[in-house]
Structure formats: structure tokens, C-alpha cells
DRENKOL-81976 format. One line per field, with one value per residue (C-alpha): residue number from 1; residue in one letter; x, y, z. Coordinates in nm, 4 decimals. Layout:
// DRENKOL-81976
i NUM, ...;
aa A, ...;
xx X, ...;
yy Y, ...;
zz Z, ...;
// end
This chain:
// DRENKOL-81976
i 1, 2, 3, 4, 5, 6, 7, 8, 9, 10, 11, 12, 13, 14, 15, 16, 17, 18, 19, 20, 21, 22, 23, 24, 25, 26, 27, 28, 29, 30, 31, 32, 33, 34, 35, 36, 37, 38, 39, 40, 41, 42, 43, 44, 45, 46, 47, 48, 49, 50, 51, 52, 53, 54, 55, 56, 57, 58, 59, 60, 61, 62, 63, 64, 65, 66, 67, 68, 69, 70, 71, 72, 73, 74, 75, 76, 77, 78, 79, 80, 81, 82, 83, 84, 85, 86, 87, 88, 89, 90, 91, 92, 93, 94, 95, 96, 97, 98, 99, 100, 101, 102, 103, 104, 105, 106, 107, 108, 109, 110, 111, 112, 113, 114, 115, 116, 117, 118, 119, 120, 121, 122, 123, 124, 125, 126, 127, 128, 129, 130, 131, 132, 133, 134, 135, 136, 137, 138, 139, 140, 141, 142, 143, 144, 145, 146, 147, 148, 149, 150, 151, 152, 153, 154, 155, 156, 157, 158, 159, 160, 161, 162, 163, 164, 165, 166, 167, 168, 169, 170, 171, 172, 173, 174, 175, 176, 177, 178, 179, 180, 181, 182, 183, 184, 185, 186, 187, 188, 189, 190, 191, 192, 193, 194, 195, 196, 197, 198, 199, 200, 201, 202, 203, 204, 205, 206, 207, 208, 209, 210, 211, 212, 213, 214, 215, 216, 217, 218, 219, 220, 221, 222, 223, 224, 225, 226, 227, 228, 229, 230, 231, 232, 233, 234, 235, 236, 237, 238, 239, 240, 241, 242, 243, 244, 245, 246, 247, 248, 249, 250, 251, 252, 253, 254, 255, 256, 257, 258, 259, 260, 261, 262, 263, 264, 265, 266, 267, 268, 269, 270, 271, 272, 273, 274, 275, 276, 277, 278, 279, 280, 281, 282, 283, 284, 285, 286, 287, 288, 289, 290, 291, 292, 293, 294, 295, 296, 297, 298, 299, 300, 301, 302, 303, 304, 305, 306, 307, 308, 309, 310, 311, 312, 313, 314, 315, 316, 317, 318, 319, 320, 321, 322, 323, 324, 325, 326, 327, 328, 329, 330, 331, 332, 333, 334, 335, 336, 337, 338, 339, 340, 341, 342, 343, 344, 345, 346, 347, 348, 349, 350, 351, 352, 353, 354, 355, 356, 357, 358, 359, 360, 361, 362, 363, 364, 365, 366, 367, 368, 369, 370, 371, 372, 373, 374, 375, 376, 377, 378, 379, 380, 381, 382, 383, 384, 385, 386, 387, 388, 389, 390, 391, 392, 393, 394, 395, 396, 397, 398, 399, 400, 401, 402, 403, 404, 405, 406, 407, 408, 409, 410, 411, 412, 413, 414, 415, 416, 417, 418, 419, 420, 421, 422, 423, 424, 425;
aa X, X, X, X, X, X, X, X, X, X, X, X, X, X, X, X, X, X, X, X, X, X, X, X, X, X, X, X, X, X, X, X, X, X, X, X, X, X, X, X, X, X, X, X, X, X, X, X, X, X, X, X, X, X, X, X, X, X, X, X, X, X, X, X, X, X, X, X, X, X, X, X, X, X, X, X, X, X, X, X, X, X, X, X, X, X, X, X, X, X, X, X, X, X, X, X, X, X, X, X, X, X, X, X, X, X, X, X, X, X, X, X, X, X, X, X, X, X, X, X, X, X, X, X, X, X, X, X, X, X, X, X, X, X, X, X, X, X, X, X, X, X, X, X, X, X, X, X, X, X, X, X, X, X, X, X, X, X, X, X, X, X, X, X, X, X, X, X, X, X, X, X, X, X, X, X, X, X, X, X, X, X, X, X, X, X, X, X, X, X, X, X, X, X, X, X, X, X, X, X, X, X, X, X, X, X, X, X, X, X, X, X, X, X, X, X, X, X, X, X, X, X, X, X, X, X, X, X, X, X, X, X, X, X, X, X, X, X, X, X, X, X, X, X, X, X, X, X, X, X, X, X, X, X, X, X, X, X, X, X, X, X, X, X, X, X, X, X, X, X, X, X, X, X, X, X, X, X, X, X, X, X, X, X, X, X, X, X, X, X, X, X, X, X, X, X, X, X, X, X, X, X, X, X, X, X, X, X, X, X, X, X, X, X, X, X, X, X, X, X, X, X, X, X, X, X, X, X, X, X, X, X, X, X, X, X, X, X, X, X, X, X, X, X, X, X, X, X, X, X, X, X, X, X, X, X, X, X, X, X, X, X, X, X, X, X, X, X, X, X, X, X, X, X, X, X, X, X, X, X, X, X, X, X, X, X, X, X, X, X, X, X, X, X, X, X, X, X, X, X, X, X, X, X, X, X, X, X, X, X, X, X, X, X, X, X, X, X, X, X, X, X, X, X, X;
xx 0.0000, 0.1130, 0.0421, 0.3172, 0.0473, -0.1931, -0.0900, -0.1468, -0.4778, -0.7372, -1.1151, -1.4205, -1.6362, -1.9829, -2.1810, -2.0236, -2.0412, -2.4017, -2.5392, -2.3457, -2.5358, -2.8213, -2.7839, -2.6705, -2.9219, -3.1665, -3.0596, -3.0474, -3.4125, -3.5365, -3.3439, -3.4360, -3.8292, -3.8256, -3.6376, -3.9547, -4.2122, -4.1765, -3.9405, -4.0821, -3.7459, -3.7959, -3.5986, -3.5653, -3.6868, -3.8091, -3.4932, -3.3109, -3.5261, -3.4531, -3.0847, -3.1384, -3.3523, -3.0378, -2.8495, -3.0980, -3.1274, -2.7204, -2.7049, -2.9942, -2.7652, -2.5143, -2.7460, -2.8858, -2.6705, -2.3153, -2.2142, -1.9193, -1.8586, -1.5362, -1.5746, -1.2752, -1.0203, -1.1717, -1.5166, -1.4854, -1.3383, -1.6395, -1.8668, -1.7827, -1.6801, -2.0927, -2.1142, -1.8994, -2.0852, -2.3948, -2.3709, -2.2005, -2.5170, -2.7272, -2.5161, -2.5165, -2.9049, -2.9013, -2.6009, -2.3198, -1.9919, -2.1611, -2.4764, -2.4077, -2.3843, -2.1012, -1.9028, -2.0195, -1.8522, -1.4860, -1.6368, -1.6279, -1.2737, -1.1514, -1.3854, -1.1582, -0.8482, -0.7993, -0.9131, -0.7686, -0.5131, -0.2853, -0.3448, -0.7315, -0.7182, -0.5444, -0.7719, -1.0951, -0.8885, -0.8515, -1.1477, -1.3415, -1.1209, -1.1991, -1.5578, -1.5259, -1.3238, -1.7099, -1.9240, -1.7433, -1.7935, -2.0913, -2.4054, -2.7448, -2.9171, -2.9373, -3.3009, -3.5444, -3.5421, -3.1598, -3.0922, -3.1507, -2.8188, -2.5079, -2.1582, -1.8149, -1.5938, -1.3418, -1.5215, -1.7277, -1.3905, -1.2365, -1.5330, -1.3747, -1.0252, -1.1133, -1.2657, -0.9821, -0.7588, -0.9446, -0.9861, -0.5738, -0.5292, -0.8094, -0.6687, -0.3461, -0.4066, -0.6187, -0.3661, -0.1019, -0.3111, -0.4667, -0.0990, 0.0180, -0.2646, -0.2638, 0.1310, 0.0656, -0.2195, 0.0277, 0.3223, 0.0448, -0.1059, 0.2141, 0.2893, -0.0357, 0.0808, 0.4317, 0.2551, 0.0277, 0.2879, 0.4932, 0.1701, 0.1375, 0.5185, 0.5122, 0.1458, 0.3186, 0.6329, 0.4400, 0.2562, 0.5669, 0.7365, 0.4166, 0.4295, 0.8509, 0.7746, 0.4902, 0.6133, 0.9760, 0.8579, 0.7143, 0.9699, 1.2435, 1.0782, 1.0896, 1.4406, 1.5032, 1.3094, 1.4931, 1.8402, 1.7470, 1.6448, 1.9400, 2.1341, 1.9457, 1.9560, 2.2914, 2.4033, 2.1424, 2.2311, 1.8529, 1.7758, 2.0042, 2.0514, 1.6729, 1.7674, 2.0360, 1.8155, 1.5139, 1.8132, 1.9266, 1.5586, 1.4889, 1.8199, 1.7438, 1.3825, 1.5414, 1.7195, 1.4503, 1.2333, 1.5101, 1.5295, 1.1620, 1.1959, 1.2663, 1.4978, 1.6323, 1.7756, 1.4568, 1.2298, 0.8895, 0.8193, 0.9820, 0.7070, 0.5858, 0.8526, 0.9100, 1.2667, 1.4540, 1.5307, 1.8819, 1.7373, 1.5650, 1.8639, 2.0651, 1.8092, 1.8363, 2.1716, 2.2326, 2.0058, 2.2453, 2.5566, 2.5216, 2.4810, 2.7050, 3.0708, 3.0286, 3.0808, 2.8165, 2.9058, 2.6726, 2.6929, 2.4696, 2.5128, 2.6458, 2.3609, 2.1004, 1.7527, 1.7011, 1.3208, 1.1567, 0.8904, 0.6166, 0.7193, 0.5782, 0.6077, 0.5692, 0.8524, 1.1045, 0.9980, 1.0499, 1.3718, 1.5464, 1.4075, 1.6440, 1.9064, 1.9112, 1.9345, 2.2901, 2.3842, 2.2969, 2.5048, 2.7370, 3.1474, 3.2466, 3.0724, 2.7363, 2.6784, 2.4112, 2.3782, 2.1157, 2.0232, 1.7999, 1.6593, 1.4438, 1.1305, 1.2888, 1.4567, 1.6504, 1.8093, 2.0546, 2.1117, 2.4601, 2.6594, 2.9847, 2.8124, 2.7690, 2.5109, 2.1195, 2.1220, 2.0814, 1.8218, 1.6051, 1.6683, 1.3591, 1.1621, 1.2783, 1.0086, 0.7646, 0.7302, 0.8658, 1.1511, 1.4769, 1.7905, 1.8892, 2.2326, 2.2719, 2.6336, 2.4820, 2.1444, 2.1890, 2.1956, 1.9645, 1.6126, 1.2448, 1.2468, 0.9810, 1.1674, 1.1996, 0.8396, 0.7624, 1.0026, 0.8746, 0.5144, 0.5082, 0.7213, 0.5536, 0.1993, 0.3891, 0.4130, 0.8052, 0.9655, 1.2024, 1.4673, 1.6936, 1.9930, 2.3517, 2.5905, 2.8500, 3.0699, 3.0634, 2.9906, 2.7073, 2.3434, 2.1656, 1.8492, 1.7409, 1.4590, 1.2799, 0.9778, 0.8573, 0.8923, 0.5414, 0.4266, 0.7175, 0.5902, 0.2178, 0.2790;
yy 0.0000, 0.2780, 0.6292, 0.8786, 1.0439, 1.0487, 1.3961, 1.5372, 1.4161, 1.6878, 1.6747, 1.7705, 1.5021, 1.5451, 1.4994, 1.7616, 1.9654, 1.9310, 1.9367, 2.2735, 2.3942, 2.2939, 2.5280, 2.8635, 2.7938, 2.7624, 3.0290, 3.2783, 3.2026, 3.2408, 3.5873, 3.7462, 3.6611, 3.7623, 4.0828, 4.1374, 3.9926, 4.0424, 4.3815, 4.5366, 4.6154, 4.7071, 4.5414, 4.3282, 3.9981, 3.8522, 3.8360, 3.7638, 3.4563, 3.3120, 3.3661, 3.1218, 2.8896, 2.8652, 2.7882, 2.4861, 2.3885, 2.3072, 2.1406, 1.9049, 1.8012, 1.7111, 1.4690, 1.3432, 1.3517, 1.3463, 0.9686, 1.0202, 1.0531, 1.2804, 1.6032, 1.6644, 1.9644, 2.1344, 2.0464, 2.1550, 2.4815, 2.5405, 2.5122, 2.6628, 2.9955, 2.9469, 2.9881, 3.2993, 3.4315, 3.3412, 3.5113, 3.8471, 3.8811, 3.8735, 4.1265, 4.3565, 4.3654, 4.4371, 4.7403, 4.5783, 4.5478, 4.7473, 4.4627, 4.3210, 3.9541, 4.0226, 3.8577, 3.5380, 3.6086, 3.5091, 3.1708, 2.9278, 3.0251, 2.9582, 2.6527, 2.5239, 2.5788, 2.3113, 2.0535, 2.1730, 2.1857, 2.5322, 2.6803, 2.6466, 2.8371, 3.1277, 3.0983, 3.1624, 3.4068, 3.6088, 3.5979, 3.6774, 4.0002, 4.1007, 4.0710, 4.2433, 4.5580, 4.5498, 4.5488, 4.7986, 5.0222, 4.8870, 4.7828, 4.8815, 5.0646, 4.9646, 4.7745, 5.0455, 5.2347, 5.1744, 5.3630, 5.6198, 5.6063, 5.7933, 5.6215, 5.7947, 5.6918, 5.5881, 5.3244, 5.2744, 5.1538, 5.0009, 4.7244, 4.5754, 4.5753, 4.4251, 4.1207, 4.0803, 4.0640, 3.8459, 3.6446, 3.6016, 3.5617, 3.2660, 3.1056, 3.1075, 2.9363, 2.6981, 2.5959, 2.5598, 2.3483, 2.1565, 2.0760, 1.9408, 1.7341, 1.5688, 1.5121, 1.3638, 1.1645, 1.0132, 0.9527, 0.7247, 0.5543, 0.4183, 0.3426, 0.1275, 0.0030, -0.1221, -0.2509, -0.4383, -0.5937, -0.7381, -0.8695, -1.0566, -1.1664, -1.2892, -1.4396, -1.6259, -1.6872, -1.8506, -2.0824, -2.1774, -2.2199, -2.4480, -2.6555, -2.7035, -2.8286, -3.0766, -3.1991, -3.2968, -3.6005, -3.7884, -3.6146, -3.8503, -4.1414, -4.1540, -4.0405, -4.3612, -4.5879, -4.4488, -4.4568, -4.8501, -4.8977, -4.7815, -4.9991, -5.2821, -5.2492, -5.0234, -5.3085, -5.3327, -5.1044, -5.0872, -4.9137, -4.7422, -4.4302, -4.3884, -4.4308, -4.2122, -3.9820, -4.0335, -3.9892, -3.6476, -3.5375, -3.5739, -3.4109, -3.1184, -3.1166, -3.1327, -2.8371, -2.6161, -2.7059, -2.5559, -2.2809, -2.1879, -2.2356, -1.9062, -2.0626, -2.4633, -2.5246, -2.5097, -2.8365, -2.6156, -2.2970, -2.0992, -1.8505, -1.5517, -1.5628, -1.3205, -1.1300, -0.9029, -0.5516, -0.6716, -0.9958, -0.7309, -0.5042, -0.8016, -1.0088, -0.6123, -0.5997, -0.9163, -0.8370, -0.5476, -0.7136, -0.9290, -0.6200, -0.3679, -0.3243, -0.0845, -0.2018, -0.1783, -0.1408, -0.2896, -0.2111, -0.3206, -0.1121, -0.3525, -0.4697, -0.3385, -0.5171, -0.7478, -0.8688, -1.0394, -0.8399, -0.9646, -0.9332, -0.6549, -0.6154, -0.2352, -0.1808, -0.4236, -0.2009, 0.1360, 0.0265, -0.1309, 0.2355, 0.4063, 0.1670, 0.1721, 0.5184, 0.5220, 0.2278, 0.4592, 0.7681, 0.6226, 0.6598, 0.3193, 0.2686, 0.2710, 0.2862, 0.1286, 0.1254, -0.0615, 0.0618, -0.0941, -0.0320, -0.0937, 0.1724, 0.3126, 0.0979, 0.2725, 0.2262, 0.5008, 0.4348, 0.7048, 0.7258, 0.8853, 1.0278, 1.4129, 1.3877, 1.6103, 1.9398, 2.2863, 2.3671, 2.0452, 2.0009, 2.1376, 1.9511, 1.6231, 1.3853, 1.5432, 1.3637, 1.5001, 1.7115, 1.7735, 1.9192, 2.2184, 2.1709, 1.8303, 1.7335, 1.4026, 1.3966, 1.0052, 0.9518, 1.2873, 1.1633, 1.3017, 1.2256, 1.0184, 0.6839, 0.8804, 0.9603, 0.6213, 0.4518, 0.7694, 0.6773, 0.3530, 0.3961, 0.6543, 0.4265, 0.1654, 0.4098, 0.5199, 0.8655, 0.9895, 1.2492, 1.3433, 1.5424, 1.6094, 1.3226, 1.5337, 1.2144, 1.0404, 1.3510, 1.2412, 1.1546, 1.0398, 0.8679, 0.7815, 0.5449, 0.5030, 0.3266, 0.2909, -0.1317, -0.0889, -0.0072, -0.2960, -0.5615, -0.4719, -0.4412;
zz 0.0000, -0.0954, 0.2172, 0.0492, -0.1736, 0.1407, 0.2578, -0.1081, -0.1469, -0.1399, -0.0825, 0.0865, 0.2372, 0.0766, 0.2928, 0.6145, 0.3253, 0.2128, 0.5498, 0.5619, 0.3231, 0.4350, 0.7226, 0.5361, 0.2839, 0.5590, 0.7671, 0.4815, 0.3902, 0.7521, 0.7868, 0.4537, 0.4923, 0.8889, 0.7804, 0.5352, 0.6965, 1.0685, 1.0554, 0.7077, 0.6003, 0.2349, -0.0250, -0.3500, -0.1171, -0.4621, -0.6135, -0.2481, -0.1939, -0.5661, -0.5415, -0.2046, -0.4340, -0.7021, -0.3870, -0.2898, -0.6470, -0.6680, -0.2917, -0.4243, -0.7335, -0.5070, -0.3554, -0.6184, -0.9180, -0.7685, -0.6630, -0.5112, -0.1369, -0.1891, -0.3747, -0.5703, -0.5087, -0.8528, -0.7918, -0.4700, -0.6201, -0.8758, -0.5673, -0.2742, -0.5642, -0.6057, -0.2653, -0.2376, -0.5059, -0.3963, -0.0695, -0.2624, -0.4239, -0.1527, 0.0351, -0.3064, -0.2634, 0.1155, 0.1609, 0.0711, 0.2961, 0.5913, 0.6462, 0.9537, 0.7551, 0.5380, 0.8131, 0.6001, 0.3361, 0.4367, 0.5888, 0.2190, 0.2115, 0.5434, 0.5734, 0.2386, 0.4322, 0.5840, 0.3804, -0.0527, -0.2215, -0.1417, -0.5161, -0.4775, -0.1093, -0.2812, -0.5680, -0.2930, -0.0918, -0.4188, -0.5441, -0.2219, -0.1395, -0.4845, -0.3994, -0.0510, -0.2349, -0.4987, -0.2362, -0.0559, -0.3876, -0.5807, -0.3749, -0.3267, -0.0303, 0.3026, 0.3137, 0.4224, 0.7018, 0.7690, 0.4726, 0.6872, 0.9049, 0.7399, 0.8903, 0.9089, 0.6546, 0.8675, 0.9967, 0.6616, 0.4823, 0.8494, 0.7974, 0.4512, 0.6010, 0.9408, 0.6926, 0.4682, 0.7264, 0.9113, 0.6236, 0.5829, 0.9322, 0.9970, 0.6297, 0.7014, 1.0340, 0.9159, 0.5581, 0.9004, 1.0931, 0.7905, 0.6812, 0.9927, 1.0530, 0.7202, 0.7801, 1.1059, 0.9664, 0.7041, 0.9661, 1.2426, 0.8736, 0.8584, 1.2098, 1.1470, 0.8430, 1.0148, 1.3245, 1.1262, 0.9443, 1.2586, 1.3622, 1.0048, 1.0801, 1.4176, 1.3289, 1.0324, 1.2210, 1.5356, 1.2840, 1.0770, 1.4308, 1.5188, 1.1971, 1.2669, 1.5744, 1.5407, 1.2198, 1.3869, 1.5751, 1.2131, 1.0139, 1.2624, 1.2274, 0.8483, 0.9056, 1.1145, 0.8637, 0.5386, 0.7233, 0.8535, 0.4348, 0.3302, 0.5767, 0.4537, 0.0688, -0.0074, -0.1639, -0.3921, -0.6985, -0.8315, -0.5275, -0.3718, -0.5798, -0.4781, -0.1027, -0.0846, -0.2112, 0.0206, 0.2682, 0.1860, 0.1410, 0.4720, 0.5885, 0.3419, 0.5271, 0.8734, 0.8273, 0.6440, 1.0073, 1.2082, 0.9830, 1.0505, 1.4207, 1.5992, 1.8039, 1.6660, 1.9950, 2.2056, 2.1888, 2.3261, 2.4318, 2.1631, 2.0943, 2.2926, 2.5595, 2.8383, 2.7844, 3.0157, 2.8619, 2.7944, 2.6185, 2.4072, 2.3132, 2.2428, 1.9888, 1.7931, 1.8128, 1.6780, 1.3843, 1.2868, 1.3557, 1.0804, 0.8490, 1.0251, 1.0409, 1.3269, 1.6809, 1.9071, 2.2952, 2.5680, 2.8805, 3.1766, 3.5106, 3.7763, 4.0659, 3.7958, 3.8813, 3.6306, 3.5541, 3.2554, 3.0613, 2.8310, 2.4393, 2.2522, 1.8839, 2.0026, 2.2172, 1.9782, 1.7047, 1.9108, 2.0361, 1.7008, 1.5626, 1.7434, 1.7713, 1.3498, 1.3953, 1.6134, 1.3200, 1.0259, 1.1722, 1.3710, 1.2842, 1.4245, 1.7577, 1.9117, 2.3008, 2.4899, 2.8444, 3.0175, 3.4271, 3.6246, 4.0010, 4.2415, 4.0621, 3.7195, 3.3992, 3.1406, 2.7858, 2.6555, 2.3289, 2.1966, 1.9026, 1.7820, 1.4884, 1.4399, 1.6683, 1.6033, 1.4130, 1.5702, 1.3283, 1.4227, 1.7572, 1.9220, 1.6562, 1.7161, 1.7363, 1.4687, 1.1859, 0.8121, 0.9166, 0.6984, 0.8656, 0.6007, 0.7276, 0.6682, 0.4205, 0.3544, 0.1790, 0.1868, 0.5934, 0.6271, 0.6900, 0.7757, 1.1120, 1.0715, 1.2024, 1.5133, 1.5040, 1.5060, 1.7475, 1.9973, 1.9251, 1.9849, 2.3010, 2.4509, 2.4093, 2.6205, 2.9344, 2.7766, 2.8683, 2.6186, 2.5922, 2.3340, 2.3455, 2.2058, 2.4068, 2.5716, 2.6338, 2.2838, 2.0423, 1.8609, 1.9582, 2.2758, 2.3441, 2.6713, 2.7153, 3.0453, 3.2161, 3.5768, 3.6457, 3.7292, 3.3783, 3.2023, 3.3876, 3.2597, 2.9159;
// end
């Protein structure tokens, strides 16, 4: 699957948007036929209440003649400039910029914000400060007997520039906020996705485990049969080519079994056992050694209190995280200390390596960050590794801290949980 184009997908979700709608559409017929009606403001309430109708007329198409549940960024565009439009008109009957509802106006855009693509929010932002700057110019009367009142044209033109300020502030906040969520959205989709596939391995690697182990017992005996066959008839040339190779089979199947066994010297209890935090670091250390050429250092704090801890795919995941992070910057050596005591158990995980960026360092931990410092565009991630390892940590009851080490050079991460919270993972 693939989640990198999840963060530049844009839509609106039909039907939040509809029932939106719904409620201006609504709420503008209620308010121009109670202005008329029960106030006896006069003004063009004819052409007012069709303009609403046009506005009804287009929400019921969505409903009935749009299929989709997602309205694309340029649909979404073409409709929500209706909207804009819409509501211009209606204010261009009823005074213009000075009608106490031409706060509405600015709403479409900032209500797109946070959910299109950056082009189309300009694109609204544009076109509705164009509109505010017309209505502030060209606009009918005041509806009768406001028409009346005479304002000061200090605050006459302060009302326009209040909005499109407004407007730019509120936008601006909400393309920030819209960004980041859809980033962090993207960053715990694939914590999901990675989770989920650990689960798929250790699910697969329990039953292949299984299978190893309950197929060992017959697997022997035909061992013992073919090897007593072979003893019997090697001097018989017809069939002893076919022996020896019944023979070897079975050897060649022997050692597949072990293969799929997590661990070939254990007879039972192979799967789902309880491991000390040092058992942990050292099964992810081993994983790397076999790949690395850098040395990792482990060092356990003498009379450390040593306890076994249910396995969780979480906290291998978190830890190796971090621990392939000291591998992939590292000169030559990676630290990690393991302390212990009576309440509090800690991993510090250090590296010589050039250790985190100025520029990042109070944004470590956030997913989709670049150092603009970085010399080596190759090592130089998104922090989103971090992100992860942190994530999953922090859900099992982890503290973390990062920092600069000021005995090695390069990076520290210090990992730490109350015993409590281990031994209830």
C-alpha cells in the first residue's frame, strides 16, 4: 500500500459539506423573509429569496446527481466559488460590505483551508477580497429604514479591512493546521501500516514455528526408517541411488524445520517468551551485527535489577528504531547502556556520529523534518523513524529524551519506564 500520496490528497467530504449547506441555505431564507415579513425592512426579497432557491437547487444536485462521497479539489473549487458568489449577491441587494452579515462572506474560504489543495485556497482568498473591495464600492441601499443612518468613513472603509484581514489571518491558520494534521495523519497511517505488518510476521512466524515443531517427531521417524532402508539395501544397486536420495531429502527437510523455528535449539516454548530488557537489546543488536561493520558497545550497570517483561512487537519495534538510527550515523561505535533499580529501567542508546542538528533540535520527534544543514542527503532523513520509534514507546508508558551526548559527540536517546508499567505491558 502505498500512504506517500496520502498527505497530497485533497477533498471535501460530501456529505459535512451538504449538510453545511443545508444550514446557510436555511438560515439565509429564515433571515431574509423575517427581515420582510416580521421587521418590514424594504428590499428586492423577490430576487433575495430566488438567489437562495439557485443555492438549494445546486445542494440538491449534489445529492442526487453526484455519486461520489469525496468532492474533488476542482469540484470543490467550482462550488464553494458558487457559494462565495452566492452570498455576494445577496449582500449587493441588502447594503453591501456594511450589512451586519457580510461577516459570512470570508467563511467558504476559510472553511476550504484546511481541507484543498494550497493553489485552490489562494484561488478563494482572491477571489473573495476582490468581492469584498465590490461590495465595498458597488451595492445597493441599506433595506429600508436603515438607509436612513449615514456612517463615518473611517469606519465605513475600516469594515472591509477588518474582513480581509481576518480572512488572511483565519486562512493562514487553518492551511497551518490543515498541513500538519494531514502530515501527522500520514506519519500514524504508517505506524499502522508497520505494526500491522509485525503482527502478520510474528502471526506467520508462530505458525511456521508451530508446523517445525509438530512436524519434527514424524519427520524422525521416516528419518530412522529411510536410514534402517538404506542400511538394509545399499548393496542393492537398483535401489540405492533412490535411497540415498530419500536420505538427503529428509536431511534437506530437517534443516529447512530448524530454519523456521525461531529458536532450533529449544524443543517447546519458543514462541511468545518473556525477555529481560537486555534480552531485548541483544536479539536487535544481533540483527544489525550481521549487516554492520560498526561495533556496538553494551553495557549493563552492575547490581542493575534485572526482571523479565512480556514481548511486545511495540517496544522491539520502538527500540530497534532508534538503535538503526545510532547504526545509520554512527562513525564506528554505538553505546548502549542498560540501568535498572528498584522503581525506574533505562536504555541510553549514543553514538559517535555528528550527533542532532541545531536547526532540528527542538523539533525532534515530529514527523517530516529535513535538517537544512545536513552534508549528507543520503543519511539525512524526515524524522519520521523517530516519530515512530517515539510513538510507539511513549503508548507503552516510555519517557524519552533526546539530546547532544556530551561524552561520545554524537546523539543520545534515553529510554525510560517505571517497572510498574514494564511488567504490565
Amino acid at each position: 500500500m502505498e500512504f506517500g500520496n496520502t498527505s497530497k490528497t485533497y477533498y471535501l467530504n460530501k456529505l459535512t459539506y451538504v449538510n453545511l449547506r443545508w444550514i446557510a441555505i436555511i438560515g439565509q431564507f429564515i433571515t431574509i423573509n423575517s427581515v420582510k415579513f416580521i421587521f418590514e425592512f424594504e428590499f428586492n426579497f423577490i430576487l433575495a429569496n430566488a438567489i437562495v432557491f439557485l443555492g438549494a437547487l445546486s445542494n440538491i444536485f449534489l445529492i442526487f446527481f453526484f455519486k461520489k462521497n469525496q468532492l474533488s479539489d476542482k469540484l470543490s473549487l467550482n462550488f464553494l466559488t458558487l457559494d462565495i458568489a452566492q452570498l455576494s449577491f445577496l449582500l449587493y441587494l441588502t447594503g453591501g460590505i456594511i450589512n451586519p452579515f457580510s461577516i459570512f462572506i470570508i467563511i467558504p474560504s476559510i472553511f476550504a483551508s484546511n481541507s484543498l489543495n494550497i493553489k485552490t485556497n489562494i484561488l478563494l482568498i482572491i477571489l473573495t477580497i476582490i468581492l469584498i473591495i465590490f461590495l465595498t464600492f458597488f451595492h445597493q441601499e441599506l433595506p429600508s429604514p436603515l438607509n436612513k443612518y449615514i456612517f463615518n468613513k473611517h469606519y465605513y472603509y475600516a469594515v472591509p479591512v477588518a474582513l480581509i484581514v481576518a480572512l488572511i489571518f483565519l486562512s493562514f491558520f487553518a492551511i497551518t493546521f490543515g498541513n500538519e494534521s494531514k502530515v501527522r495523519k500520514d506519519a500514524l497511517d504508517k505506524i499502522q501500516e508497520v505494526i500491522s505488518k509485525e503482527h502478520e510476521l510474528v502471526s506467520l512466524g508462530g505458525q511456521a514455528a508451530a508446523a517445525a515443531h509438530s512436524l519434527g517427531t514424524p519427520l524422525s521417524t521416516i528419518k530412522i526408517i529411510s536410514q534402517d532402508l538404506f542400511d538394509q539395501f545399499k548393496n542393492e544397486k537398483d535401489v540405492k541411488k533412490d535411497l540415498e536420495l530419500l536420505v538427503s531429502q529428509v536431511n534437506r527437510c530437517n534443516e529447512i524445520l530448524k530454519k523456521l523455528t525461531l529458536n532450533p535449539n529449544i524443543e517447546d516454548d519458543f514462541i511468545d517468551k518473556d525477555l529481560s530488557l537486555y534480552d531485548y537489546v541483544r536479539e536487535i543488536v544481533n540483527s544489525f551485527q550481521e549487516i554492520s561493520e560498526k561495533k556496538f558497545n553494551i553495557n549493563i550497570e552492575q547490581n542493575s535489577n534485572s526482571f523479565d517483561i512480556r514481548k511486545s512487537i511495540e517496544i522491539v519495534y520502538g527500540i530497534r528504531n532508534f538503535i538503526g538510527n545510532a547504526n545509520k550515523f554512527a562513525k564506528k561505535n554505538i553505546y548502549i547502556s542498560i540501568i535498572s533499580d528498584s522503581e525506574v529501567s533505562s536504555i541510553i542508546i549514543e553514538d559517535d556520529g555528528p550527533g542532532f542538528s541545531k536547526d532540528i533540535y527542538n523539533k525532534i520527534g515530529e514527523p517530516y523534518i529535513k535538517s537544512i544543514s545536513s552534508n549528507d542527503n543520503k543519511k539525512s532523513g524526515l524524522g519520521l523513524g523517530i516519530f515512530i520509534g517515539k510513538t510507539l514507546l511513549e503508548k507503552n508508558n516510555a519517557k524519552l529524551l533526546f539530546r547532544n551526548s556530551e561524552t561520545r559527540g554524537g546523539a543520545e536517546i534515553k529510554i525510560e519506564w517505571y517497572n510498574k508499567n514494564l511488567i504490565d505491558v
